[in-house]
mmCIF file of the N, C-alpha and C atoms, coordinates in Angstrom:
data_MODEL
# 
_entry.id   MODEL 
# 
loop_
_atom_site.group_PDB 
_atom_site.id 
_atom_site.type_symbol 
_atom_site.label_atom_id 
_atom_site.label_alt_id 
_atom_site.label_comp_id 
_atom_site.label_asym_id 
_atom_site.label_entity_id 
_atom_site.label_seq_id 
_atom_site.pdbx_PDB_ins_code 
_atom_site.Cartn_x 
_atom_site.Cartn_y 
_atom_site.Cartn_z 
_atom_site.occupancy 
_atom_site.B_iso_or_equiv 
_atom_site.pdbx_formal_charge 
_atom_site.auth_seq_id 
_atom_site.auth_comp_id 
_atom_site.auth_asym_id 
_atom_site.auth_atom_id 
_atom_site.pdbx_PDB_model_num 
ATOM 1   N N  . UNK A 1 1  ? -7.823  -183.758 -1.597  1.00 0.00 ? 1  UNK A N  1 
ATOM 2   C CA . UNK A 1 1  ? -7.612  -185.169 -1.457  1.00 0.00 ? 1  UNK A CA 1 
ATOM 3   C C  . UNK A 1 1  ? -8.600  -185.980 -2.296  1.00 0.00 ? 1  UNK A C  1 
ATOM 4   N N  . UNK A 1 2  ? -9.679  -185.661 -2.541  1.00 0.00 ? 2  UNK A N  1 
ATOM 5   C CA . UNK A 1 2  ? -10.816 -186.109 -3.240  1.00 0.00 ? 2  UNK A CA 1 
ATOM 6   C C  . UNK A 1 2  ? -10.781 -186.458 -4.868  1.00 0.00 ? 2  UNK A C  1 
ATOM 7   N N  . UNK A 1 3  ? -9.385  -185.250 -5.277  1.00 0.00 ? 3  UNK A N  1 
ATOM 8   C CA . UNK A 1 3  ? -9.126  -185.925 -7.020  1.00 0.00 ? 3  UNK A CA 1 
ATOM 9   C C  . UNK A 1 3  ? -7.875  -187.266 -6.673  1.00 0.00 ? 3  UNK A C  1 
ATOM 10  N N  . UNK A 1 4  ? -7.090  -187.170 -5.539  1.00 0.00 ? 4  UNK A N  1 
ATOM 11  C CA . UNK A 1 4  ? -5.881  -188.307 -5.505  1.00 0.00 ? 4  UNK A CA 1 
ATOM 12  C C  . UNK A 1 4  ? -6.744  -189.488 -5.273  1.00 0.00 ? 4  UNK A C  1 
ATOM 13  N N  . UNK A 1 5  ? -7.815  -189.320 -4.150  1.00 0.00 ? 5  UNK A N  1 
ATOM 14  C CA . UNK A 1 5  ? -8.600  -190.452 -4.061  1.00 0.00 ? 5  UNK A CA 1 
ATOM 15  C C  . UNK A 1 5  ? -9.591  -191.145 -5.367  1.00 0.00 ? 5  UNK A C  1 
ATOM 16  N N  . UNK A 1 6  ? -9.557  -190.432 -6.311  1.00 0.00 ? 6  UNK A N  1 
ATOM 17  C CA . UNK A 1 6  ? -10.380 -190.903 -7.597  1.00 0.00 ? 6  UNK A CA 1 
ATOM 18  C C  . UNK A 1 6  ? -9.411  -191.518 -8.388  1.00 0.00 ? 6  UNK A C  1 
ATOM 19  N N  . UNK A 1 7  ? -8.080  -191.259 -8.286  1.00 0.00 ? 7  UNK A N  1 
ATOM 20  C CA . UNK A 1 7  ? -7.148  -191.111 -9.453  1.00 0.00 ? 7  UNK A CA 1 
ATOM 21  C C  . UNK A 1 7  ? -6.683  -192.745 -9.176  1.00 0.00 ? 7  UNK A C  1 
ATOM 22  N N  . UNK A 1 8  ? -6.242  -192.590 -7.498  1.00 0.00 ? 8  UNK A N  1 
ATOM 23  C CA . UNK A 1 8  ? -5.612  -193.495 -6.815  1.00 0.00 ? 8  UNK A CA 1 
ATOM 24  C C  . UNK A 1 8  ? -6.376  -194.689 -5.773  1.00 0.00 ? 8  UNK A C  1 
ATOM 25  N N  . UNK A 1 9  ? -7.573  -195.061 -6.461  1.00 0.00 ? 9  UNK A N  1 
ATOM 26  C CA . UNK A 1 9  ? -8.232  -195.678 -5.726  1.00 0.00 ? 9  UNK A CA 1 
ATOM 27  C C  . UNK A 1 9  ? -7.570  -197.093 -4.805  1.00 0.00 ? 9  UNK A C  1 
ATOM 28  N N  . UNK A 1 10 ? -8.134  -197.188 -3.417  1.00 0.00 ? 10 UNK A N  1 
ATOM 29  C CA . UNK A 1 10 ? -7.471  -198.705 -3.242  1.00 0.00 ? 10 UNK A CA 1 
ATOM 30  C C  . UNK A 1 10 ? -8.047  -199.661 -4.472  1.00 0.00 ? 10 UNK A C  1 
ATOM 31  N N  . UNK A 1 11 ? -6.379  -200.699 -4.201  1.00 0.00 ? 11 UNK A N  1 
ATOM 32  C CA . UNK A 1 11 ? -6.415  -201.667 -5.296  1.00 0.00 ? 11 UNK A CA 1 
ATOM 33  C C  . UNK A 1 11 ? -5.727  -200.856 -6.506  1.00 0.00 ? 11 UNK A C  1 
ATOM 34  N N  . UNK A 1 12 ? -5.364  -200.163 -6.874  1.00 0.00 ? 12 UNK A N  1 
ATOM 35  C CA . UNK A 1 12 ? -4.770  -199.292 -8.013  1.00 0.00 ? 12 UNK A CA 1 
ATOM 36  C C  . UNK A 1 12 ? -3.214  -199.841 -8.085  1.00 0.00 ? 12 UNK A C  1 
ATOM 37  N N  . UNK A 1 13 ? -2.673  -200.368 -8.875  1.00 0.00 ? 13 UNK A N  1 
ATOM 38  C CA . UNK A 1 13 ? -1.243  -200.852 -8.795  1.00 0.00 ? 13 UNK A CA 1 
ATOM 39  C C  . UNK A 1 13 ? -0.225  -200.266 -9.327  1.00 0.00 ? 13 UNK A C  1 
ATOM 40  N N  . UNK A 1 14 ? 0.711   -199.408 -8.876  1.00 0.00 ? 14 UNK A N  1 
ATOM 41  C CA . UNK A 1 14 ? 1.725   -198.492 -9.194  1.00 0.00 ? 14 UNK A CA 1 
ATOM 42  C C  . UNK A 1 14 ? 2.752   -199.147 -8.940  1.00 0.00 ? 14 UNK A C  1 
ATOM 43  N N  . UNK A 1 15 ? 4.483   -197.836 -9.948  1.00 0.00 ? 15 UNK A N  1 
ATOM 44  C CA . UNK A 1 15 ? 5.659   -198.739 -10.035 1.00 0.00 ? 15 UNK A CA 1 
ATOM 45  C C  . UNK A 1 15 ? 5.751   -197.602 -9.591  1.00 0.00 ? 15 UNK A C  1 
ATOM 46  N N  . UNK A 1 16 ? 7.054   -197.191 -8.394  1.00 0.00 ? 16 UNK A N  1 
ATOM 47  C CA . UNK A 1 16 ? 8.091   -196.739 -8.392  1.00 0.00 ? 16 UNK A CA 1 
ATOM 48  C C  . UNK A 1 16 ? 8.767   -195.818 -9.189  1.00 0.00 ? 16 UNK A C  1 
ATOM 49  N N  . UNK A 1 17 ? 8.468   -194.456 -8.938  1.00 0.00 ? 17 UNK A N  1 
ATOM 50  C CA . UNK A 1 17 ? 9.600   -193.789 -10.368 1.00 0.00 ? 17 UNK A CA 1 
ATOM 51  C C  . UNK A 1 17 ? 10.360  -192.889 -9.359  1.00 0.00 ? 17 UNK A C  1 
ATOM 52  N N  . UNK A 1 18 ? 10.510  -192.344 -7.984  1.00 0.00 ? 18 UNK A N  1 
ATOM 53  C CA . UNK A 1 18 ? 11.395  -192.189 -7.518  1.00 0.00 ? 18 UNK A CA 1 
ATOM 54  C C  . UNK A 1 18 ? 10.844  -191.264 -6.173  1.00 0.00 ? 18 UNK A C  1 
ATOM 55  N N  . UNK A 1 19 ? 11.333  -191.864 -5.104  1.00 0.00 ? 19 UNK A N  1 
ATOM 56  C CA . UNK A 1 19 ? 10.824  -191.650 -3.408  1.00 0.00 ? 19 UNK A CA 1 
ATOM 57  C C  . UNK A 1 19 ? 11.809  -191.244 -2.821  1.00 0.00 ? 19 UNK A C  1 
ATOM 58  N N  . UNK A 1 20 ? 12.269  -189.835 -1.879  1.00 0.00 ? 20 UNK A N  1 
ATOM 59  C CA . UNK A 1 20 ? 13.136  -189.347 -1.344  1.00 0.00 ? 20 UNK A CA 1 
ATOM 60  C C  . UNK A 1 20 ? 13.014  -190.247 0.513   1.00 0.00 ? 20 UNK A C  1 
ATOM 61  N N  . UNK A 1 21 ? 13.400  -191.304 0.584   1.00 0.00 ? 21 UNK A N  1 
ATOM 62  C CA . UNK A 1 21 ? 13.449  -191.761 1.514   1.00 0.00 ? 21 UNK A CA 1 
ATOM 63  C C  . UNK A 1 21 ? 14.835  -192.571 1.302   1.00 0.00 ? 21 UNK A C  1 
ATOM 64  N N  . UNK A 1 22 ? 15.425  -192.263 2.510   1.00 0.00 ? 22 UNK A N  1 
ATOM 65  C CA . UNK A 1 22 ? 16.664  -193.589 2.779   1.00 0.00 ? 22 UNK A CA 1 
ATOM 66  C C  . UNK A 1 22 ? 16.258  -195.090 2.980   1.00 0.00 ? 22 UNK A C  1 
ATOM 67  N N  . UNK A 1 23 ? 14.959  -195.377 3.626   1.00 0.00 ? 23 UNK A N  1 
ATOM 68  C CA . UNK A 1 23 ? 14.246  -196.615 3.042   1.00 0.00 ? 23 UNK A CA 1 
ATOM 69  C C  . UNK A 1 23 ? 13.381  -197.116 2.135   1.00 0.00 ? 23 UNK A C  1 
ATOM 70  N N  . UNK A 1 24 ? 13.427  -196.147 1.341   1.00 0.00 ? 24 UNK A N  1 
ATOM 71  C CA . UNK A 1 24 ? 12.589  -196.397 -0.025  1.00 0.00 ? 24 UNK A CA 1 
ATOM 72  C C  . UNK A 1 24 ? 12.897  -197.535 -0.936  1.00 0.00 ? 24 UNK A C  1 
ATOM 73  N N  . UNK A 1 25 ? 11.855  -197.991 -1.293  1.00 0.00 ? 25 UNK A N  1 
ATOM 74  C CA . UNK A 1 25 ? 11.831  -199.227 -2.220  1.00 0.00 ? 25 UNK A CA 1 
ATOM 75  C C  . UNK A 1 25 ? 12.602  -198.988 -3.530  1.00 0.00 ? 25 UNK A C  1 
ATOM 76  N N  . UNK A 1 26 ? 13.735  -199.971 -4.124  1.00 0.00 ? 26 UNK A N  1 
ATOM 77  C CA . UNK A 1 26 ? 14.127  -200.114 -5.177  1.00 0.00 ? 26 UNK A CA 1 
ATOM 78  C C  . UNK A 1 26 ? 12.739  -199.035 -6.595  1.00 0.00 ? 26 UNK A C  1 
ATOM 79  N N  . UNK A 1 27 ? 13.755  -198.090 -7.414  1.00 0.00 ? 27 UNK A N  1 
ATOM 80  C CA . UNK A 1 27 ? 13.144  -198.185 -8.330  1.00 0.00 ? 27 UNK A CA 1 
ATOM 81  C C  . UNK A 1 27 ? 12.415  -198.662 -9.179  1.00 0.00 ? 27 UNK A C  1 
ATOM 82  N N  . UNK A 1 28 ? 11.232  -198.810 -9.875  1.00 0.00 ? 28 UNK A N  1 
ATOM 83  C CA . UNK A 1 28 ? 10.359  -199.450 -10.521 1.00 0.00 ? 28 UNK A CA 1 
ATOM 84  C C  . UNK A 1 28 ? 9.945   -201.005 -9.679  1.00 0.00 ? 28 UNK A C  1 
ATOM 85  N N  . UNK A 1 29 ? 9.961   -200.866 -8.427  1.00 0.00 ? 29 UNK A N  1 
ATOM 86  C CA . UNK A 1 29 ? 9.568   -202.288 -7.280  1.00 0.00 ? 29 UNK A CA 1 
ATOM 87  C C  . UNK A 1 29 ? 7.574   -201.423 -7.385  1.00 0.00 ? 29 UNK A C  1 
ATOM 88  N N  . UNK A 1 30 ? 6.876   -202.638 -7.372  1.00 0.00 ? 30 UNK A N  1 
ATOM 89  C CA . UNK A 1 30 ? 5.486   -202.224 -7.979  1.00 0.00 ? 30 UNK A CA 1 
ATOM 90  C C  . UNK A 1 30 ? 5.014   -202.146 -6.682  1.00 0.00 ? 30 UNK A C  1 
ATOM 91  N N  . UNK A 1 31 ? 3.547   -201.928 -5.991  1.00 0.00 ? 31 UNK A N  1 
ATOM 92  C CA . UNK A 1 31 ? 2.584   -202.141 -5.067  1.00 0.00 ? 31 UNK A CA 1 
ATOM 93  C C  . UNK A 1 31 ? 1.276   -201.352 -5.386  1.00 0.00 ? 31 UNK A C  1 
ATOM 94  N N  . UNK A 1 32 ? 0.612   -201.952 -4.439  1.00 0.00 ? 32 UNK A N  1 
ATOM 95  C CA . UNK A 1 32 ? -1.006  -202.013 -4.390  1.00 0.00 ? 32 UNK A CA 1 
ATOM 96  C C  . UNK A 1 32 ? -1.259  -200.584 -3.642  1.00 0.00 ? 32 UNK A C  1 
ATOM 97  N N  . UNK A 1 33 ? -1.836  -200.255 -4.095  1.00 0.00 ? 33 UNK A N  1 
ATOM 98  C CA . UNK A 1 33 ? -2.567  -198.553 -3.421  1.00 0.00 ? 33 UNK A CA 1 
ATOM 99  C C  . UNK A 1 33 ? -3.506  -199.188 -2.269  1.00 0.00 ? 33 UNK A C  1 
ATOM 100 N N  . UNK A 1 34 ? -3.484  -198.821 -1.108  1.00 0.00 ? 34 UNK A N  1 
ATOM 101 C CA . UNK A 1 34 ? -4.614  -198.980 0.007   1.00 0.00 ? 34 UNK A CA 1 
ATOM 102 C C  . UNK A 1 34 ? -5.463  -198.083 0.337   1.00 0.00 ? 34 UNK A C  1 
ATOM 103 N N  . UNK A 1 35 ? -4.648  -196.937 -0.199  1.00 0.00 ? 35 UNK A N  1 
ATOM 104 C CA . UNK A 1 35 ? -5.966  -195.677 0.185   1.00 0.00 ? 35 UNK A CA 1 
ATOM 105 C C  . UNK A 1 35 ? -4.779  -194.379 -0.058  1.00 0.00 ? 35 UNK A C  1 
ATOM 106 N N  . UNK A 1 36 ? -5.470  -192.997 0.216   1.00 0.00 ? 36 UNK A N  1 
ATOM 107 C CA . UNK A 1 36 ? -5.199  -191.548 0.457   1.00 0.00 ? 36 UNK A CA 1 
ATOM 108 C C  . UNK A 1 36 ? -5.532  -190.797 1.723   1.00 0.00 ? 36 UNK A C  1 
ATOM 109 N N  . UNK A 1 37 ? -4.496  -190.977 2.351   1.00 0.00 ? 37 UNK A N  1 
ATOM 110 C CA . UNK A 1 37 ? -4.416  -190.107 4.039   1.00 0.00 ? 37 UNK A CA 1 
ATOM 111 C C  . UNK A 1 37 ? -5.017  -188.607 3.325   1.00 0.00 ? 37 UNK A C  1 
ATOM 112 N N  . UNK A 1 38 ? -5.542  -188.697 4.988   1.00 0.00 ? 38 UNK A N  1 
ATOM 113 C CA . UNK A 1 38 ? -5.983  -186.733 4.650   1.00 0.00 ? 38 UNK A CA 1 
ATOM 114 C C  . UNK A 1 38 ? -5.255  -185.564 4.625   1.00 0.00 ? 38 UNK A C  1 
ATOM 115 N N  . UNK A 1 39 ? -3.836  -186.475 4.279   1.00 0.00 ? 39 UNK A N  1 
ATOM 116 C CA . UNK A 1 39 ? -2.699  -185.139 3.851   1.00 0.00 ? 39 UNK A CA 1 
ATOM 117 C C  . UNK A 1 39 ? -2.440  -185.367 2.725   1.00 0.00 ? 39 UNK A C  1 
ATOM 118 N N  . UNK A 1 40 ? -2.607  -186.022 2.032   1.00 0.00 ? 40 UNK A N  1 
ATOM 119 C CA . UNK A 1 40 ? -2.215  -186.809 0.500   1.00 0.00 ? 40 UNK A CA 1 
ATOM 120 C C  . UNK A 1 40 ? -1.320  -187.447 0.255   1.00 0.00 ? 40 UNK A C  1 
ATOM 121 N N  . UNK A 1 41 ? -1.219  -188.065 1.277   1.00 0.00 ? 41 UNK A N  1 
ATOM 122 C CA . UNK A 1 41 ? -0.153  -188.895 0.881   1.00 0.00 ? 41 UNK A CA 1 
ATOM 123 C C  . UNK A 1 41 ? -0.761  -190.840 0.248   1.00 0.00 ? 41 UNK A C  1 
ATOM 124 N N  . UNK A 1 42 ? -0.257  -191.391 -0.615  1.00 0.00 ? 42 UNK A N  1 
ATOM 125 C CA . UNK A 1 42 ? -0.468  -192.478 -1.033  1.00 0.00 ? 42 UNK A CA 1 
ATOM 126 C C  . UNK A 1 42 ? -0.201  -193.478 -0.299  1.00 0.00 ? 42 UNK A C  1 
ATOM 127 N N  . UNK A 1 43 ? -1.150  -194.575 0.113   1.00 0.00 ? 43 UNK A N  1 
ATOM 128 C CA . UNK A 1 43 ? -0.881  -195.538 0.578   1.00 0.00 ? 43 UNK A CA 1 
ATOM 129 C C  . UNK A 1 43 ? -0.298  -196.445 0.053   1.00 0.00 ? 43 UNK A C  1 
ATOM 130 N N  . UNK A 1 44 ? 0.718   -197.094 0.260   1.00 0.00 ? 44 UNK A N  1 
ATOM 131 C CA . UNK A 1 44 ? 1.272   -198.253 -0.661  1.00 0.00 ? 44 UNK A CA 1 
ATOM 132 C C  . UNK A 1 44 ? 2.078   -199.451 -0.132  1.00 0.00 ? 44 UNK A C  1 
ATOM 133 N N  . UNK A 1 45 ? 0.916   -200.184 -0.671  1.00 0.00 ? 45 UNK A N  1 
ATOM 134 C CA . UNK A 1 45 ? 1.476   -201.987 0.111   1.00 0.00 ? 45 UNK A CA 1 
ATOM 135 C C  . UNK A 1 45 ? 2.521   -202.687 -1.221  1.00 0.00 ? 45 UNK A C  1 
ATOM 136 N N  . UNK A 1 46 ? 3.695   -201.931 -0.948  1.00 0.00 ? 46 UNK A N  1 
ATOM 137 C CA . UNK A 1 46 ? 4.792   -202.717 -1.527  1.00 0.00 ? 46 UNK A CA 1 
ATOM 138 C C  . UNK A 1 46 ? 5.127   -204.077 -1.795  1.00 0.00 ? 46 UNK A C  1 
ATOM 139 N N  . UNK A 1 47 ? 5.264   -204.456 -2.973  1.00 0.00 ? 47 UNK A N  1 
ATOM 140 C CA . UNK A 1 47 ? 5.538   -205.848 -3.446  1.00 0.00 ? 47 UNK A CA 1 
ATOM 141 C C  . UNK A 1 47 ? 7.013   -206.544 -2.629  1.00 0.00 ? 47 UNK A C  1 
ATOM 142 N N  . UNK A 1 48 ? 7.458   -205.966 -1.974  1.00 0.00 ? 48 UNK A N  1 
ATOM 143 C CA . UNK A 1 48 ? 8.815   -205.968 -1.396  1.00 0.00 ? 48 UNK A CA 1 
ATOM 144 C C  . UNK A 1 48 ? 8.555   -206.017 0.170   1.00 0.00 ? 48 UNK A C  1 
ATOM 145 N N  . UNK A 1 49 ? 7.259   -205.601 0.323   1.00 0.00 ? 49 UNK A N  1 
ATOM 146 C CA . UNK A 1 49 ? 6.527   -205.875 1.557   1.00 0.00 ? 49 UNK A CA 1 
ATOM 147 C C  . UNK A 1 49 ? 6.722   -205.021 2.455   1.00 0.00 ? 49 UNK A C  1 
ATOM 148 N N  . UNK A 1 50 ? 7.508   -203.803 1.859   1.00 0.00 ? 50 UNK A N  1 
ATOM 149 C CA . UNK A 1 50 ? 7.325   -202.096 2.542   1.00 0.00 ? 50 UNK A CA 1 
ATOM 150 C C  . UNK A 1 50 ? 6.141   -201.563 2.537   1.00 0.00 ? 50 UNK A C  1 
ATOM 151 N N  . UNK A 1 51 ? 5.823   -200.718 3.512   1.00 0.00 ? 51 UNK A N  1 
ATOM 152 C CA . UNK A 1 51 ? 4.520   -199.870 3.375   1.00 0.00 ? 51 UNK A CA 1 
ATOM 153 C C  . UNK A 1 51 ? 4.857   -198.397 3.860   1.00 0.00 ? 51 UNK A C  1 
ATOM 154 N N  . UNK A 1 52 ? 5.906   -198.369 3.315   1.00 0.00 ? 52 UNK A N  1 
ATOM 155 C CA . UNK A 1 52 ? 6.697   -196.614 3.362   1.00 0.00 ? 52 UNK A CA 1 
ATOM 156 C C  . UNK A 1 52 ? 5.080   -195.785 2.198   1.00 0.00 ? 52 UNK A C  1 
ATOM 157 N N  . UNK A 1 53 ? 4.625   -194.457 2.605   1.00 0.00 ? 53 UNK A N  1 
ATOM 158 C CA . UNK A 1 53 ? 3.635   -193.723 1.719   1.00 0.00 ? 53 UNK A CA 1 
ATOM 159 C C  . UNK A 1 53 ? 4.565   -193.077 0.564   1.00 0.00 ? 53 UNK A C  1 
ATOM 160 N N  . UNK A 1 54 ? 3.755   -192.674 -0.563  1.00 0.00 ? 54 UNK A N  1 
ATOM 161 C CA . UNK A 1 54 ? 3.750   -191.961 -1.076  1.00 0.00 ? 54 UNK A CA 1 
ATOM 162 C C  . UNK A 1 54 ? 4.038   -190.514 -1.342  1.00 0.00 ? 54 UNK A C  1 
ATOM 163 N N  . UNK A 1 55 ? 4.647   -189.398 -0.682  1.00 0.00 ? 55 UNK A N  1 
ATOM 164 C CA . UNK A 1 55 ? 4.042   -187.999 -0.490  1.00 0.00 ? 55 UNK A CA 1 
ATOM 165 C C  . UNK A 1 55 ? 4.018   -187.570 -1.826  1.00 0.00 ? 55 UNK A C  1 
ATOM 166 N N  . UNK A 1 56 ? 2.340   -187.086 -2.066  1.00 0.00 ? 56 UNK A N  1 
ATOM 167 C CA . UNK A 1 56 ? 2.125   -186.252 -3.487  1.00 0.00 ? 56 UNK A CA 1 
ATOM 168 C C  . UNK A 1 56 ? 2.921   -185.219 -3.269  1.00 0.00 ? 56 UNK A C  1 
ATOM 169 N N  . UNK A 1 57 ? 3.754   -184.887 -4.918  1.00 0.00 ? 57 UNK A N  1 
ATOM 170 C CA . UNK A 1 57 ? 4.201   -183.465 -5.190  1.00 0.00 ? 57 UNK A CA 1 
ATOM 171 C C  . UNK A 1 57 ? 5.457   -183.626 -4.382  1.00 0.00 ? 57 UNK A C  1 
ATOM 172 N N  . UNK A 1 58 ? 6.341   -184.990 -4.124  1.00 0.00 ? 58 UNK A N  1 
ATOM 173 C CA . UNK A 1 58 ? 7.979   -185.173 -3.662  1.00 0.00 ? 58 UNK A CA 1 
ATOM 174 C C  . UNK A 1 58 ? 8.015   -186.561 -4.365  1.00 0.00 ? 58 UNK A C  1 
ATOM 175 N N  . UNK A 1 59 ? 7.305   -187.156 -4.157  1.00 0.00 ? 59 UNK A N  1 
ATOM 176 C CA . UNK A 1 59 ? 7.618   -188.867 -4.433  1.00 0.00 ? 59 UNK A CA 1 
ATOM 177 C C  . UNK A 1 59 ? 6.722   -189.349 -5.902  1.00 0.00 ? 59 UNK A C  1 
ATOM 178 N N  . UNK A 1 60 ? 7.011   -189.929 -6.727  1.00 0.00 ? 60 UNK A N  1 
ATOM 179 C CA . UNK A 1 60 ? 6.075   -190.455 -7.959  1.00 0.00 ? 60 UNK A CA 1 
ATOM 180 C C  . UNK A 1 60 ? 6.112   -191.761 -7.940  1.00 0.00 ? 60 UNK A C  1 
ATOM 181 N N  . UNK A 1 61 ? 5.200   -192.234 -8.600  1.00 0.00 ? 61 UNK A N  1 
ATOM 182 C CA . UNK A 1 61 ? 4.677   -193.078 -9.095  1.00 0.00 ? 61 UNK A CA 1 
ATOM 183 C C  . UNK A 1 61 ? 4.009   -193.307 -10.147 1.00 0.00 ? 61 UNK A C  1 
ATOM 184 N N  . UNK A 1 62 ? 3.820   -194.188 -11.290 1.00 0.00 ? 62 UNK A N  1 
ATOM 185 C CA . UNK A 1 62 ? 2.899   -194.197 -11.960 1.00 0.00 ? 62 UNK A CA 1 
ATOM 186 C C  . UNK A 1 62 ? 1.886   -195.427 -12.087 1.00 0.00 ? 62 UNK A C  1 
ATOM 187 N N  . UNK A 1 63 ? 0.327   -195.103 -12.578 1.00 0.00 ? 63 UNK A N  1 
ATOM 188 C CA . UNK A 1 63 ? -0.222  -196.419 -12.776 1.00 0.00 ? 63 UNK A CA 1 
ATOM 189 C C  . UNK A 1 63 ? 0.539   -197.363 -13.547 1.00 0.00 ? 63 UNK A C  1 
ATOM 190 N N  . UNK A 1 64 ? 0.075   -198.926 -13.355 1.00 0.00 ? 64 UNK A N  1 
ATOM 191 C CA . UNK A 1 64 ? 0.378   -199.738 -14.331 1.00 0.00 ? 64 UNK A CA 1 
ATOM 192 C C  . UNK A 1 64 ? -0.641  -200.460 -14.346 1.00 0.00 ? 64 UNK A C  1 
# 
């Protein structure tokens, strides 16, 4: 968890490149990183005002 937390610091602003959730945010919809749970998953305060996570290694994202 310690390299996602360097990579993905809170405040880090990512887009959307594709989340296996039935409520997942529109493609390329941006948000703010809040942190890295101690399973790795990404925190993310959605511009759309979702806060569905991340899961590393199913769901991407990239910086912007």
């Amino acid at each position: 968890m310690a390299i996602l937390r360097e990579q993905y610091p809170e405040g880090t602003r990512v887009s959307l490149l594709q989340m296996n959730d039935a409520h997942a945010p529109e493609i390329g919809t941006c948000g703010t990183v809040k942190g890295v749970d101690d399973i790795g998953s990404i925190m993310v305060h959605w511009d759309n005002d979702s806060n569905l996570n991340v899961v590393f290694g199913e769901d991407y994202v990239v910086k912007i």
